[in-house]
C-alpha positions in Angstrom: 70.3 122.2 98.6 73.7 123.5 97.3 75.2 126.1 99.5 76.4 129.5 98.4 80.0 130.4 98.1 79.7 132.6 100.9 78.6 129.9 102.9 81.7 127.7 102.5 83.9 127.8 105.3 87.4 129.0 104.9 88.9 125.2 105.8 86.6 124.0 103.7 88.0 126.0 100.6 91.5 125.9 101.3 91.5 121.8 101.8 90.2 121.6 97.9 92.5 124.4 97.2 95.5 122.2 98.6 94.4 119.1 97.3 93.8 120.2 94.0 97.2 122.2 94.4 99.2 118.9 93.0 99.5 118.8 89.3 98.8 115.3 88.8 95.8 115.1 91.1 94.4 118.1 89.3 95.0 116.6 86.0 93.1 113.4 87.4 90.8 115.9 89.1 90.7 117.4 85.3 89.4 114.2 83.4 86.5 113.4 85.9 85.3 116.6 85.4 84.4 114.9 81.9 83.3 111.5 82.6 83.4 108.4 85.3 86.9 106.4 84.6 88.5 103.6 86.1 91.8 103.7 87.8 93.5 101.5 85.1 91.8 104.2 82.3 93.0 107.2 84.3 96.4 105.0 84.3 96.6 104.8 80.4 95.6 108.1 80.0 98.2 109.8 82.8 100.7 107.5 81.9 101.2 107.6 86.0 101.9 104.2 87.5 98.8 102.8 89.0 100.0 103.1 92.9 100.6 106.7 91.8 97.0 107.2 90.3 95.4 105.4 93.3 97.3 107.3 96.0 95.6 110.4 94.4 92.2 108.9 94.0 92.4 108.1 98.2 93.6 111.8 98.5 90.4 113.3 96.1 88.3 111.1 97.8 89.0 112.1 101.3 88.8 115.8 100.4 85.4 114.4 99.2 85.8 115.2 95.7 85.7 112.1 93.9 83.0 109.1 94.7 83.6 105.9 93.4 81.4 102.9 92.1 82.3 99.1 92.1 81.4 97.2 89.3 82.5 94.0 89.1 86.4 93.9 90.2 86.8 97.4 88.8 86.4 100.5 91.2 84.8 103.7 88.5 85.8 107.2 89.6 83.8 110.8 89.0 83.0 114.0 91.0 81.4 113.8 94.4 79.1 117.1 94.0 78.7 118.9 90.8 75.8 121.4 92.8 78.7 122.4 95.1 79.6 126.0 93.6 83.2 126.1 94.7 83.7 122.9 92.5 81.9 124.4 89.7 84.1 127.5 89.8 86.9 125.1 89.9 86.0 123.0 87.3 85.1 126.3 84.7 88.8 127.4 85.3 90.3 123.9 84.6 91.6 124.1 80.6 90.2 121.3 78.6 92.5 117.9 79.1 94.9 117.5 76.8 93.0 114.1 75.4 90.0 113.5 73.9 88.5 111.1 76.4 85.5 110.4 74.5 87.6 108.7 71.3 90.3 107.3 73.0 90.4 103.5 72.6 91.6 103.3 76.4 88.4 103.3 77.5 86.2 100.6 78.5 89.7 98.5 77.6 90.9 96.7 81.1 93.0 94.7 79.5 95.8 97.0 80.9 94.2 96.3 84.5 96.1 94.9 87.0 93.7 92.7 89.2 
């Protein structure tokens, strides 16, 4: 069961509130909010260099707020817990990226992967 917001500890808070407190890892933070994406999609769609993009993947993920799933040689990205309240208020704050993920060609395309 999802705990209350007056349940979360104060550590707990202020870690996602510093992770998230980068620009770019709250824009990648941002487009998993609407949908699971590779690192080579987040990439394209950033237009951050992949080492950058990964490096804040490892940094969400250790703040345990991104999971990922293998599929093949590619590694998908989306939020950990979307029953956690704190990342709920977070995410209803967050303006809407400024793509439209769901019609970009980008996706799905890993011909821009580096494997």
């Amino acid at each position: 069961m999802a705990q209350s917001m007056e349940n979360q500890s104060i550590e707990y808070i202020a870690g996602i509130m510093k992770t998230l407190g980068d620009e770019n890892r709250l824009y990648i933070f941002s487009l998993l909010t609407k949908q699971e994406l590779c690192v080579c999609e987040i990439t394209a769609i950033s237009h951050l260099s992949q080492s950058n993009v990964s490096q804040h993947l490892a940094k969400l993920r250790s703040a345990g707020l991104v999971k990922e799933r293998k599929d093949a040689q590619w590694v998908y990205y989306s939020i950990k817990d979307l029953k956690n309240p704190v990342i709920n208020e977070i995410i209803k704050l967050l303006p809407e990226p400024d793509v439209d993920i769901s019609k970009s060609t980008i996706l799905g395309n890993h011909s821009t992967c580096k494997l």
